[in-house]
N, C-alpha and C positions, 0 to 999 in steps of 0.2 A: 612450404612454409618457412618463412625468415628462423635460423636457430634462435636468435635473443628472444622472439615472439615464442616459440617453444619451452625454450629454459626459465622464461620468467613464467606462464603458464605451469608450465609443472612443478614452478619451488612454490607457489601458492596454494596450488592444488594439494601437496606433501603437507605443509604445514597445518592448514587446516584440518586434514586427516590426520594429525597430531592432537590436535586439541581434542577431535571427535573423540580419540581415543584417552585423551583424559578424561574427559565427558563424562563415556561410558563407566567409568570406576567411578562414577559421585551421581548415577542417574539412576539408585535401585530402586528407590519408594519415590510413587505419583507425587509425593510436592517437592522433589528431585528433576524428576523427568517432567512435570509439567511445567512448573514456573519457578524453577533454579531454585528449590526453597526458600523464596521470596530474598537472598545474599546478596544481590547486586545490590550496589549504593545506587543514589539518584542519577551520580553522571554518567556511572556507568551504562545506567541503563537512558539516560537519554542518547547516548552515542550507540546503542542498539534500537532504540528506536526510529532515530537517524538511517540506522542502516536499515532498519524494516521499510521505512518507508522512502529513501531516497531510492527510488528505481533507474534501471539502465535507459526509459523514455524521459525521466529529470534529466541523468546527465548527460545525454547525446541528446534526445530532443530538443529539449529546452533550449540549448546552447546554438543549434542548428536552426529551431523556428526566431529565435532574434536575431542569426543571419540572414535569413531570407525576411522575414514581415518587421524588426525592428521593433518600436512600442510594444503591439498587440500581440509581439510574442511573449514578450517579458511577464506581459498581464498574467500567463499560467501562474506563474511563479506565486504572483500574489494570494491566490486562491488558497496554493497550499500553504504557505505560511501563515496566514491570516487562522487557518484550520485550526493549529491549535490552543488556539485561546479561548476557541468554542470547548474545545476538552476538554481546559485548562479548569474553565471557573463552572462550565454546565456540568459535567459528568465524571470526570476525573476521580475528586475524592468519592462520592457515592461508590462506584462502580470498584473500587478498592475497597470499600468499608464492607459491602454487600455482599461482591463474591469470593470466590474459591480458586477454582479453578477456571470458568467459563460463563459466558452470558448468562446463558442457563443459570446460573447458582445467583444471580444479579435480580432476574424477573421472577426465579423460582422465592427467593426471601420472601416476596410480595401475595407472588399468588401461586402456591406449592402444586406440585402438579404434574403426572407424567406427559398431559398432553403438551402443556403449557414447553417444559422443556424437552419435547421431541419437535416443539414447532420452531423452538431457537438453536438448536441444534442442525435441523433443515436448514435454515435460514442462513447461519452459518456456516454450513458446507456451502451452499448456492454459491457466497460472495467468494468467501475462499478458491471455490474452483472457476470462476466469473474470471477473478484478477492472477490464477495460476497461468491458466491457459495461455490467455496472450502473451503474458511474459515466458512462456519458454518458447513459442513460435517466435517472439521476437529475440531471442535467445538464439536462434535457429538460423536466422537470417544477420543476425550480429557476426556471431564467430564464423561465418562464411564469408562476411564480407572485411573482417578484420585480420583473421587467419588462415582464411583460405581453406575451412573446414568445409565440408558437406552438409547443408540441412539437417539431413538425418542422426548423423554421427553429431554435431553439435548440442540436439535437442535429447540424444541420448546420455549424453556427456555430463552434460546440467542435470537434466534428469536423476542420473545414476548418483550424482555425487549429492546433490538434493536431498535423498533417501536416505543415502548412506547418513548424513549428519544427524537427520531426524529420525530413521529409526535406532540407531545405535545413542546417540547423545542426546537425544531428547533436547530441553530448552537450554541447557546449559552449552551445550557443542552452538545452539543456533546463535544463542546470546553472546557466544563472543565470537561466531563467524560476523556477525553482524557490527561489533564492535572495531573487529580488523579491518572488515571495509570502511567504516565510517574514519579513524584512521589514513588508511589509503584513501581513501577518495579524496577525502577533507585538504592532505599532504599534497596529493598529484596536481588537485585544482588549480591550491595557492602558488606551486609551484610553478604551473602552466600561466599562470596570471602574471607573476613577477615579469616572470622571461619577456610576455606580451606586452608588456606594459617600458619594460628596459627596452625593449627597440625602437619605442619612440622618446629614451631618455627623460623617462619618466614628463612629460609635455603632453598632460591630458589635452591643451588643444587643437595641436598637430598632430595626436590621436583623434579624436573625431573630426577634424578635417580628413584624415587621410578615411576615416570611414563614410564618409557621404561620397568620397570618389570612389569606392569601390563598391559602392551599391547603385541601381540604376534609379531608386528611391530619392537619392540625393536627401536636401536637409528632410524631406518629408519622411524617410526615416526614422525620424523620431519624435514621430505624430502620429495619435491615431488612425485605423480605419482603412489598414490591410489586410486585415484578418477579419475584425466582429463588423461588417458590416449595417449589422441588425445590433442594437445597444441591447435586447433583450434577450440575443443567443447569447451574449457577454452576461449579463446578469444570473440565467438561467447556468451557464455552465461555473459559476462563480458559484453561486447556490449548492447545486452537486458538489463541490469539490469539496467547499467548506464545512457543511454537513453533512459530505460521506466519510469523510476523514474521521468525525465523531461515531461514525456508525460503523467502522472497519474492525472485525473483530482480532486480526491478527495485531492491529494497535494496542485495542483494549485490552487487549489479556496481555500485555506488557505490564501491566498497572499492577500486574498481580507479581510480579517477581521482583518486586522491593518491598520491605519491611512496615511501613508506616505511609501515614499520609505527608510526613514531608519530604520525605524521597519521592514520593509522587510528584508534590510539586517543584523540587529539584531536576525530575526525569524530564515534566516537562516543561520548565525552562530552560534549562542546560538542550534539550533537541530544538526547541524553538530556537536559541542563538547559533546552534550550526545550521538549521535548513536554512537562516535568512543569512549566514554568511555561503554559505555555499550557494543560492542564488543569486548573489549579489556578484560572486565570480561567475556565477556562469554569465551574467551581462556584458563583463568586460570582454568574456570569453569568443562571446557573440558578434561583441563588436571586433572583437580583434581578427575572428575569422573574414571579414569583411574586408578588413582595413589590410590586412598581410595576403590573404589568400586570393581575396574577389569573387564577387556574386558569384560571375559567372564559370569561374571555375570549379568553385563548388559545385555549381548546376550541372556542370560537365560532369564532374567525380559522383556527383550524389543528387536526384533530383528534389531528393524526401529533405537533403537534410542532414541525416542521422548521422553521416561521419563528419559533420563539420568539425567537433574537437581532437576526432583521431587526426584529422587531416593537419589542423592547426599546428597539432604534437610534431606532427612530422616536418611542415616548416620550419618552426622554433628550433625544436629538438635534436631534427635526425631520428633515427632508426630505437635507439634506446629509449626515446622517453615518447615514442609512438607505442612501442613493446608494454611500456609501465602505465600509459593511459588503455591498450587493452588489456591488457592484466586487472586495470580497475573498475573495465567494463564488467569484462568477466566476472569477478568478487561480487558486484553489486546485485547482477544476476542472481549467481547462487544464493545471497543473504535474504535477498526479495521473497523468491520461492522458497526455500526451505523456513522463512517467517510463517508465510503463506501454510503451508503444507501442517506445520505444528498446531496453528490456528482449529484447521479442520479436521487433524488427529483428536485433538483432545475434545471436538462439541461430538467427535463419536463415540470415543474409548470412555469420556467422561459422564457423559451425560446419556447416551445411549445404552454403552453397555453396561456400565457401571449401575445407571439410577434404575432404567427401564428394562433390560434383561434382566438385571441381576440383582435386582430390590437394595441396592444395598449392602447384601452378601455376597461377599470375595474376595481376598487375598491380595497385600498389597504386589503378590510376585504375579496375581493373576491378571490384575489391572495393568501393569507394565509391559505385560506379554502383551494382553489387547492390544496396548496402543503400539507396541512394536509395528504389531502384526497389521493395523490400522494405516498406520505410517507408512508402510510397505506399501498396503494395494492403492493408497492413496497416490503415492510417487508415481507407479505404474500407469494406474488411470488418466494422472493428468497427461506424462508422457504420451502415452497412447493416443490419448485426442490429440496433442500438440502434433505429432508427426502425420494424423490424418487429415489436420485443418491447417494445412499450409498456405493455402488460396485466402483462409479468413480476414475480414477485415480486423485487425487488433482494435483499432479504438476503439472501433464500437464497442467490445467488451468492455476494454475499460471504461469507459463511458457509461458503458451500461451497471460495471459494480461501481463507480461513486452512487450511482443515481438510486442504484437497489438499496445501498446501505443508508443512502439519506434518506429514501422514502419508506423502511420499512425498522432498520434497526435504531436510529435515532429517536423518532417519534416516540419508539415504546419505552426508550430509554428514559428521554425525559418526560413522559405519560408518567408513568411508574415511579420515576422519581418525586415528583412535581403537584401531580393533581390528583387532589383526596377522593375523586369519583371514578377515576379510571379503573377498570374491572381485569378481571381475563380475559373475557368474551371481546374486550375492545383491544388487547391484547393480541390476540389472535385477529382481529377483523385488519388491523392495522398494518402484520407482518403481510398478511394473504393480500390486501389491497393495494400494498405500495410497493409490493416484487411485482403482483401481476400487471399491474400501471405502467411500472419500467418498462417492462416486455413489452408488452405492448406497443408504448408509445414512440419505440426505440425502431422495433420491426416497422411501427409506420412511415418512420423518419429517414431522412435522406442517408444515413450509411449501408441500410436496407432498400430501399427505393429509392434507386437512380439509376438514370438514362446511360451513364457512362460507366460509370462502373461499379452498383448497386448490385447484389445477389437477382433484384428484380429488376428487371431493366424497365423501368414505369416511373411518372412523376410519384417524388413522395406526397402523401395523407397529410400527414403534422410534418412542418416544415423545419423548425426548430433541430439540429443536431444534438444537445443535451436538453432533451425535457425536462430536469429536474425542477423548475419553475412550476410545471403542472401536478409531475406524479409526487412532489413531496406535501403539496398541503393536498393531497388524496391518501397518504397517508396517515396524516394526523387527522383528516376527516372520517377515515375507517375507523382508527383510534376513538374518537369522541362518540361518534355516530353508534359505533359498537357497546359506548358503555351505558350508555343513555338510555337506549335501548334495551339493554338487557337487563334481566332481574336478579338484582344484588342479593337478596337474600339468599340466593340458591347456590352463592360462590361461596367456592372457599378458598377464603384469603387471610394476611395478616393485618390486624388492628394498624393501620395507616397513622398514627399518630406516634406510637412504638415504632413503626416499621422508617418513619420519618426522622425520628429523634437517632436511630442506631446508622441510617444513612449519612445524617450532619454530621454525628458526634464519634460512632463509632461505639456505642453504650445500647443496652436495650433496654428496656422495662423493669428487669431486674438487676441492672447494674453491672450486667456481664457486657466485657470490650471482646 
């Protein structure tokens, strides 16, 4: 391993486990250790949300699929930025006005209920450990190929350090690991842009000249239709991204660690202007690896892709500022997962142990211990899968948690919010219909069934790679279907008109905020 790749690695690694440890002295009581006792300002918390959601497949993917496909690589990008604006104006304040600590506290206002929140709580973990997993396998196979780690030892690495934030620091250690990174990333990007951009003396059109000569695409480059061949796989995977983003619960339960609703909408405008600046570099980025590096070199070094902006560092750069673009692989990593991990700590520690073991009764020292201890086997277990599904395909996961959270937690979000006849029972028909949907329609599909390199080696069933087109209005048809059907008298829920008015406003019936 390069020393400078070493020493910038471990001054990141120290520091963070600096903060952890401030963390831990301000994380004694659950609205401490769950959602930083709602302290963060708005920016703050939109540059951790940033970091929640800008993953290591943003910054290396992204960057690497507009070197190799050009347009229709770019297209991801839009997906996720366009995302939160559906958060912004559909769920955003509600989902802060309603709950607490977790979903659960969000659908439980509506329709109170142990089953109700052991089924978002399920649901919850599912997506949580859906979008854990492939990020530490792809964690796994990053720091292998960037520092010459082992599989193993890398996915133990992230792993361990993972834990450590979130069982020791709870939201606060995470919230500002995630802030560091958004920071670093944001910095390294713009930095790498400059440089890219200075070598062609700032002459955007001797920059894109020089990029159609180093791609084999020529001007078509920057026209569709080498990626979405099908305008409905684009559509359907545009669907999932934009409405699982609404349906992500390590997102959502951001909303709860600022004070009011207009730090809400500060968090998320202030992450809205960095995810579209930071993909707006990753274009140039994209292009530049083309235009400096070439296709086919890249092809040579990487077939996927995924090191096109390590590689780019290393042109520009040299050695140091290859070391600090994997250093900001790394951070994004850790902030991603240890997001992730908090997410699924707290719909256990909170809603499980707290509401349904323990009615209610226990101790704010004994809640903290749960979710320690929650935190813990959580870390473990995804670890554990991570280093035994090293062969798995990643996207499909991820693939498969936009499509679950579009088709299962969204729906009931805005059901719940929204429409005066929606029930429990639609409630529950809606989670159970549009996770088993995903499944389903995912395993039938070509990351599952394929001749070449499918788990099944057979044509796929449903031809489509992101079904979200299908299994999201099956989810809101479980949703309708289920309330319609079922007999309102016999539920017990809150007066929808109260329950509406403290969602808008933030007030209830009796004039409590």
């Amino acid at each position: 391993m390069n020393p400078t790749y070493f020493l910038l690695l471990i001054y990141i690694i120290v520091c963070t486990l600096i903060i952890t440890y401030w963390a831990a002295k301000h994380s004694g009581t659950t609205k401490q250790y769950y959602i930083a006792s709602g302290t963060l300002t708005g920016y703050q918390n939109g540059m951790a949300i940033s970091g929640d959601f800008i993953s290591a497949a943003s910054f290396l993917g992204v960057v690497g699929m507009i070197a190799l496909r050009g347009y229709d690589g770019f297209l991801y990008s839009i997906g996720f930025l366009v995302s939160y604006n559906v958060v912004l104006f559909l769920v955003s304040e509600p989902v802060h006005r309603l709950g607490k600590f977790s979903l659960g506290d969000v659908v439980c206002s509506r329709f109170p209920g142990q089953k109700m929140r052991l089924i978002m709580a399920i649901c919850t973990f599912i997506i949580s450990l859906l979008y854990m997993i492939p990020q530490l396998v792809a964690s796994g196979f990053l720091l292998r190929l960037l520092l010459d780690l082992n599989y193993s030892v890398s996915v133990l690495l992230i792993g361990t350090i993972m834990t450590i934030y979130v069982v020791v620091g709870g939201m606060i250690a995470t919230s500002w690991v995630q802030i560091i990174k958004t920071v670093l990333l944001m910095s390294g990007t713009f930095l790498l842009t400059l440089i890219v951009l200075s070598n062609f003396n700032w002459d955007l059109t001797l920059f894109l000249n020089k990029v159609e000569e180093g791609t084999p695409l020529g001007e078509q480059f920057f026209l569709p239709g080498h990626l979405f061949n099908i305008p409905i796989e684009f559509l359907s995977l545009q669907l999932s991204l934009v409405l699982g983003t609404a349906g992500l619960p390590h997102i959502l339960m951001r909303l709860f660690t600022v004070r009011n609703t207009y730090e809400v909408r500060k968090s998320l405008i202030s992450a809205t202007w960095i995810i579209g600046l930071f993909y707006f570099m990753t274009l140039i980025l994209g292009f530049g690896t083309v235009a400096l590096l070439g296709y086919e070199a890249l092809i040579a070094k990487d077939p996927t892709g995924n090191l096109a902006a390590p590689l780019l560092a290393k042109v520009v750069g040299g050695d140091f500022l290859l070391a600090f673009v994997s250093a900001v692989a790394f951070t994004t990593i850790v902030a991603v997962v240890s997001g992730l991990a908090i997410s699924a700590t707290i719909a256990f520690s909170h809603d499980i142990f707290f509401h349904i073991l323990k009615k209610g009764k226990t101790t704010e020292r004994e809640q903290v211990r749960s979710a320690r201890i929650t935190a813990f086997i959580i870390g473990l277990l995804s670890t554990l899968f991570a280093l035994r599904l090293e062969s798995i395909n990643v996207t499909s996961l991820v693939s498969m948690t936009f499509t679950v959270a579009a088709s299962s937690v969204f729906p009931v979000l805005v059901l719940t919010i929204y429409w005066k006849r929606f029930t429990s029972v639609g409630a529950i028909t809606a989670i159970v219909s549009g996770i088993l949907a995903s499944f389903i329609f995912v395993v039938l599909g070509p990351y599952v069934m394929n001749p070449s390199d499918g788990l099944f080696k057979t044509e796929a069933i449903f031809s489509l790679y992101n079904p979200g087109i299908v299994t999201i209005p099956i989810g809101f048809l479980g949703g309708i279907l289920g309330s319609l059907l079922s007999k309102r008298i016999k539920q017990k829920e809150t007066d929808f008109n109260s329950f509406y008015i403290k969602a808008q406003s933030g007030y209830s019936s009796r004039g409590e905020s």
